[in-house]
C-alpha positions as CSV (number, residue, x, y, z in Angstrom):
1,X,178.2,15.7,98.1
2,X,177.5,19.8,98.1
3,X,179.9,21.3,96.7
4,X,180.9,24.9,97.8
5,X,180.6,27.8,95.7
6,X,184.0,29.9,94.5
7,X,184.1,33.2,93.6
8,X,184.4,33.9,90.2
9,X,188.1,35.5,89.9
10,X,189.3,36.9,86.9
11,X,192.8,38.0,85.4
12,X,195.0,41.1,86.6
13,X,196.9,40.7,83.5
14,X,195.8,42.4,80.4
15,X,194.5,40.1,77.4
16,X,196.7,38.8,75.2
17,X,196.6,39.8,71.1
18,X,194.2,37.2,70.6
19,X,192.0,38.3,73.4
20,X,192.4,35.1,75.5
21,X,193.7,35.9,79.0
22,X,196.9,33.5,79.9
23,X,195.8,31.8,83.0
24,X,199.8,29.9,83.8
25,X,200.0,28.9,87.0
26,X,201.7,31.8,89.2
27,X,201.3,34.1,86.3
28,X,198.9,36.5,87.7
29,X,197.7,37.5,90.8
30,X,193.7,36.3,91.1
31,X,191.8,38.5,93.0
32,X,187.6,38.2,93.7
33,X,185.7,40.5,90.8
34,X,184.0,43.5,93.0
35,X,186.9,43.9,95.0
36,X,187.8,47.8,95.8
37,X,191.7,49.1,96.6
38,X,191.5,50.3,99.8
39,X,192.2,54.5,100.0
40,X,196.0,54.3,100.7
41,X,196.3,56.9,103.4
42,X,200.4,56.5,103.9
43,X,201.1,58.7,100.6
44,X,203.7,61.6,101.7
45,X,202.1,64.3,100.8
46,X,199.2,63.1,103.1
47,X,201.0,62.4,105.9
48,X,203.5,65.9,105.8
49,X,199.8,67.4,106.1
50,X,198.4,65.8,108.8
51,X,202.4,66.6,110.9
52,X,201.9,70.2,110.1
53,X,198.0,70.5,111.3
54,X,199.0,68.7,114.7
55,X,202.0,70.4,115.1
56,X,200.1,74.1,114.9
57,X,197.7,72.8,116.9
58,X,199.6,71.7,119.8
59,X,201.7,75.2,119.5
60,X,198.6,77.0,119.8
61,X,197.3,75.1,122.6
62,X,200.9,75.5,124.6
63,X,200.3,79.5,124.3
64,X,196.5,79.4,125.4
65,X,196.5,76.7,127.6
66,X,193.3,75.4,126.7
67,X,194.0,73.1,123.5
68,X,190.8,72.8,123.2
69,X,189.9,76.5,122.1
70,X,193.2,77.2,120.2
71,X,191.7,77.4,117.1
72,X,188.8,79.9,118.5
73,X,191.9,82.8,120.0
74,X,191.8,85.7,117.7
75,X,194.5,87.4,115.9
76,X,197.0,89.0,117.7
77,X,196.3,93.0,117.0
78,X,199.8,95.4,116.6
79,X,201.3,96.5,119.9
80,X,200.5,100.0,120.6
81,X,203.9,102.4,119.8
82,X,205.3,104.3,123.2
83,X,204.2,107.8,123.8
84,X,205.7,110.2,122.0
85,X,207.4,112.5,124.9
86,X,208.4,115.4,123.2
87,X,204.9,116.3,121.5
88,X,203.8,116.0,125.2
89,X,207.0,117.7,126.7
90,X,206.1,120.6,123.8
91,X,202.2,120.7,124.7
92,X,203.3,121.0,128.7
93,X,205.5,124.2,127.9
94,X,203.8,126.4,125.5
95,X,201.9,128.4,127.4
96,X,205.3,129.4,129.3
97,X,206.1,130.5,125.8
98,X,205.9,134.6,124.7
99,X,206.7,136.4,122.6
100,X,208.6,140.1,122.9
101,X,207.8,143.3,121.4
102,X,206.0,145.8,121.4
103,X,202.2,147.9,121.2
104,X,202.1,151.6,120.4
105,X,199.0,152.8,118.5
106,X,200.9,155.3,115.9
107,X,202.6,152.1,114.8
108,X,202.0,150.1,111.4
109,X,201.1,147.6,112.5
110,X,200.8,148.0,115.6
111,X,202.2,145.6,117.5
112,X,206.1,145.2,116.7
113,X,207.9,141.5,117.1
114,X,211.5,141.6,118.0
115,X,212.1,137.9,119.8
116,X,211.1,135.4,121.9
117,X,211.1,134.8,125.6
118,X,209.9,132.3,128.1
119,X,208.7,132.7,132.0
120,X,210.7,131.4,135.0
121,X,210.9,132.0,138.7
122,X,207.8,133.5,140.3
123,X,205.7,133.5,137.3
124,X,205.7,136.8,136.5
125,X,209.2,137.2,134.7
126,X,210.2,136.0,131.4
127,X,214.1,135.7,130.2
128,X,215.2,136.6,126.8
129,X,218.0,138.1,124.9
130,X,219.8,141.1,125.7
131,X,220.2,142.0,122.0
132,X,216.1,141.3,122.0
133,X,215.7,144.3,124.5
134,X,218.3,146.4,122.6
135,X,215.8,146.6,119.5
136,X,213.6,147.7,121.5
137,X,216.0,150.7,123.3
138,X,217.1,151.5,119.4
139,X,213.4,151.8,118.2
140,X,212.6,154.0,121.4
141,X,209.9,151.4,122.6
142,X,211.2,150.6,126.1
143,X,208.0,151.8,127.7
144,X,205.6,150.5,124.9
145,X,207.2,147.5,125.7
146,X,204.6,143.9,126.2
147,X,205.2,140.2,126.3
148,X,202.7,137.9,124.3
149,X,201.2,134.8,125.6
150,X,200.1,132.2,122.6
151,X,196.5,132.0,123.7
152,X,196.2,135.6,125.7
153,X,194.0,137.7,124.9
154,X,193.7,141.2,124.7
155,X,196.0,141.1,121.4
156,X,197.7,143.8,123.1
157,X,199.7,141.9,125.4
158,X,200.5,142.6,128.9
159,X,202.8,145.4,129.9
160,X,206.9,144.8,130.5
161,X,209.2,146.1,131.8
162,X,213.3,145.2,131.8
163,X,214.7,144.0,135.6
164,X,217.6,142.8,134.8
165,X,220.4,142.8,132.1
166,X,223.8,141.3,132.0
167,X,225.4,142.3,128.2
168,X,228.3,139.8,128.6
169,X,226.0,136.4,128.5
170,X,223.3,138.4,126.1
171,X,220.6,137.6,128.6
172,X,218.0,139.8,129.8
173,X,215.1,139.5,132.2
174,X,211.8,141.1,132.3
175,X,209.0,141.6,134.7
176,X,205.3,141.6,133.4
177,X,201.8,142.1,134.1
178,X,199.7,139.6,136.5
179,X,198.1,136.7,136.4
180,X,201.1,134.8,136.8
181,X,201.9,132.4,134.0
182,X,203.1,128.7,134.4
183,X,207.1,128.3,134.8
184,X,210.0,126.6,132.8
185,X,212.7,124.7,135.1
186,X,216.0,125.8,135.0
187,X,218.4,122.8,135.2
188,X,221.4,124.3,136.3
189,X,223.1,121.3,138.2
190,X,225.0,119.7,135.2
191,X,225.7,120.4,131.5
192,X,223.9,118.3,128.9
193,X,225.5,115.5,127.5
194,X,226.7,115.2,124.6
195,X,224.0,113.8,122.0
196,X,221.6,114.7,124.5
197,X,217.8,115.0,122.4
198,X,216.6,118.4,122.7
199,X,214.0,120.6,121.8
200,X,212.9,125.0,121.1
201,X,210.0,126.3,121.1
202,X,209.5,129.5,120.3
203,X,207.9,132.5,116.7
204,X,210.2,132.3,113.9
205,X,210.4,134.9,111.8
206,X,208.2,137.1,114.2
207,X,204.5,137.5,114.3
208,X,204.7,137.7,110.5
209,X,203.4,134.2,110.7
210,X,201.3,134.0,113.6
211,X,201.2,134.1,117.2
212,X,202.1,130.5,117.0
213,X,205.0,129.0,118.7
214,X,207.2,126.6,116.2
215,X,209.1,123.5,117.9
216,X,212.0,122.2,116.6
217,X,213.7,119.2,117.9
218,X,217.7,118.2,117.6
219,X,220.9,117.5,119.8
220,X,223.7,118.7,121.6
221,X,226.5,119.0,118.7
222,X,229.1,119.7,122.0
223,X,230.0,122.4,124.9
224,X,232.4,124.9,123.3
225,X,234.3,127.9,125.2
226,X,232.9,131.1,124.1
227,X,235.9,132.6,123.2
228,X,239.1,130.8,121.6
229,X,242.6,131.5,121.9
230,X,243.0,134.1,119.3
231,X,245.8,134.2,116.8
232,X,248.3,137.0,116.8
233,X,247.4,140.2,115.4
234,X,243.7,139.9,115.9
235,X,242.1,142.4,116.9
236,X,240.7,142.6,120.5
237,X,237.3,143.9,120.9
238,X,236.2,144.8,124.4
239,X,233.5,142.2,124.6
240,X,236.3,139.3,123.4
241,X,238.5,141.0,126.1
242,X,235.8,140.6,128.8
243,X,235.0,137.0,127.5
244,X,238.3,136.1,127.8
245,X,238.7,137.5,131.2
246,X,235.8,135.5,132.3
247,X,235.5,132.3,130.5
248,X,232.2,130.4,129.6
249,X,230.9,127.4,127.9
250,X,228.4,127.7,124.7
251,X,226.4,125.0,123.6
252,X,226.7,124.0,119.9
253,X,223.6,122.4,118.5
254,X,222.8,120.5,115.3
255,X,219.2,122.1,115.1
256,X,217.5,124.5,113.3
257,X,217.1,127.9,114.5
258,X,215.6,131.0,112.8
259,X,215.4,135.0,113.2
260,X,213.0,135.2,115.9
261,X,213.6,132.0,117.8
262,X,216.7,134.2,119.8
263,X,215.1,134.2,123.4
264,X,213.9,129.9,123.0
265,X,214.1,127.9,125.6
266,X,216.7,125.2,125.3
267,X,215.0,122.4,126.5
268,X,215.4,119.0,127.6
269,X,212.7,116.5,125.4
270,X,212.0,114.4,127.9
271,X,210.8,116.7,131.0
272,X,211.3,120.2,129.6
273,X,213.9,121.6,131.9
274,X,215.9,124.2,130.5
275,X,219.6,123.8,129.4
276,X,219.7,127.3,127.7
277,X,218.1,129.8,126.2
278,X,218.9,130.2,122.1
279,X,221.2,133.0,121.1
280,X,221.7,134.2,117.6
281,X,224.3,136.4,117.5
282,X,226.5,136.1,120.7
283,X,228.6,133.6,119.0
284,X,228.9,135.8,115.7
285,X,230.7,138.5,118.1
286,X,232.9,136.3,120.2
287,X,232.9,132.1,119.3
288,X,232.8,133.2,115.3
289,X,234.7,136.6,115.0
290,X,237.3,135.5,113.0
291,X,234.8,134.4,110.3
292,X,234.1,136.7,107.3
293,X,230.4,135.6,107.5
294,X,228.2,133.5,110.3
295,X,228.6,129.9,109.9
296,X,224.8,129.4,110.2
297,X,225.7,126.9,113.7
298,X,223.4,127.5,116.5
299,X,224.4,128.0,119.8
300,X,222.6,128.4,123.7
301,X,224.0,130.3,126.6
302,X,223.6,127.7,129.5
303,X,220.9,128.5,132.0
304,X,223.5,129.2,134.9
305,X,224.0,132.5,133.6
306,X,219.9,133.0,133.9
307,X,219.9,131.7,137.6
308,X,223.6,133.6,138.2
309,X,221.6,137.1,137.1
310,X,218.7,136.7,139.1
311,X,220.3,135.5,142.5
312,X,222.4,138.8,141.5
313,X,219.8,141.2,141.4
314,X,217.9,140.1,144.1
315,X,220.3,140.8,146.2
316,X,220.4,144.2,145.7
317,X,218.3,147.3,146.7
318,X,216.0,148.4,144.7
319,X,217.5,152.0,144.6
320,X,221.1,149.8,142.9
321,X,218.7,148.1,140.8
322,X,217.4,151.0,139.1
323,X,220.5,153.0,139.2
324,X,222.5,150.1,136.9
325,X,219.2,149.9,134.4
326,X,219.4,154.2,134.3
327,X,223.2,153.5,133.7
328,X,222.1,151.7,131.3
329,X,219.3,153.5,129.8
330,X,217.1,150.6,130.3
331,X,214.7,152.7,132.3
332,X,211.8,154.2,130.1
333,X,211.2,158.1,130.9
């Protein structure tokens, strides 16, 4: 009879001391010689890979839609940052932006710096301070007087002259030489809010530094009266008597302002329409009076009192126009 071939099989136990292998029945296991472990693919750390690789997978196919190019989507790059709106409210109102002063040849140097102004209403006016145009009177330059554009050019500036002047609010306005010059927006309607981001723009320190106009950007601190209540035995100026006859609002501001910026526009950062116009020493003679030294606070006289003085002039003759500036003496000879 043939008889069938076994596979040789050999001990999974190790050798004993002697070297024999113990071959007790159901003492080992016997397995064929040549036999190979198969690769044991259930080990953990195996399977937690294989879980995460699916699971980005299928997230990346949910977000493209096409699974099967999820791996090939680029990088997501950063997302752009939103415009900057004051850099672009700043660039859309400099060249409304001047500068006020003087040209007279016998001068050293020639041209003179004494504040800042800025054009409104037909193009050919620019508003500034009061006190601005008073340097002018006390230096005897009223008919050397010019406004300055930032990119104008002769040097020289263009030729000025004072239309209108109201002491009380410390404003002034000035007519000027043609072309006309782009406009600033009076927003006259409300009063800013408080917090409201704002923005100047106008030559600090005078033309010292440049025919450059600076920008500066803060807040509305709050809306103060002008004049407050004052304590007994002060002593009653005329201009505190005529502020307290007729009332009006300042507006406080937690930015910085320096000599040469009185005449800025106070401007709203988002569209540049005026609030104000910067004033460096109206609140030192009534809002700060009782202090022994300025408190270094800015303030802005609202642009009402800008609109109020030129609805008020235009409405009168010329002949009462220049009679109040010869009153005056805001009329050069």
């Amino acid at each position: 009879m043939k008889r069938h071939h076994q596979p040789t099989t050999r001990c999974l136990r190790s050798p004993n001391k002697m070297g024999a292998t113990q071959h007790a029945q159901g003492c080992c296991v016997r397995k064929p010689i040549g036999h190979r472990r198969p690769i044991t693919w259930q080990r953990p750390f195996l399977l937690e890979a294989l879980r995460v690789v699916l699971t980005a997978w299928a997230i990346a196919a949910a977000f493209t839609g096409h699974p099967q190019n999820a791996w090939a989507q680029q990088p997501q790059t950063t997302p752009a940052l939103p415009p900057d709106t004051f850099s672009q409210t700043v660039a859309d109102v400099r060249t409304s932006i001047v500068a006020i002063g003087s040209y007279y040849f016998k001068d050293e140097p020639t041209v003179q710096y004494v504040g800042t102004g800025f054009v409104i209403n037909d193009g050919l006016s620019a508003v500034t301070n009061a006190h601005v145009v008073d340097a002018l009177k006390k230096n005897d330059r009223l008919t050397q007087m010019r406004v300055f554009f930032p990119d104008d050019r002769p040097v020289d500036g263009r030729r000025a002259e004072v239309w209108a002047y109201d002491k009380l609010h410390d404003i002034a306005i000035l007519r000027f030489e043609s072309p006309r010059a782009k406009t600033m927006t009076l927003q006259t309607a409300h009063e800013p809010a408080q917090g409201l981001a704002v923005g100047i723009l106008g030559y600090p320190i005078g033309l010292k530094l440049g025919l450059v106009p600076a920008a500066h950007r803060g807040v509305v601190a709050a809306v103060v009266p002008a004049v407050l209540p004052l304590p007994k035995g002060a002593r009653l100026t005329p201009e505190l008597a005529e502020a307290i006859r007729e009332p009006y609002n300042l507006y406080q501001l937690d930015l910085v302002v320096f000599p040469g910026n009185s005449g800025s526009p106070l401007f709203d950062v988002r569209d540049g329409s005026v609030y104000g116009i910067i004033n460096k020493t109206l609140a030192t003679r009534t809002r700060e009076h009782l202090l022994s030294a300025p408190s270094g606070i800015a303030y802005a006289v609202p642009a009402y009192w800008i609109k109020h003085l030129s609805v008020r002039v235009a409405s009168m003759t010329e002949d009462d126009r220049q009679k109040e500036l010869k009153r005056l003496g805001l009329v050069g000879d």
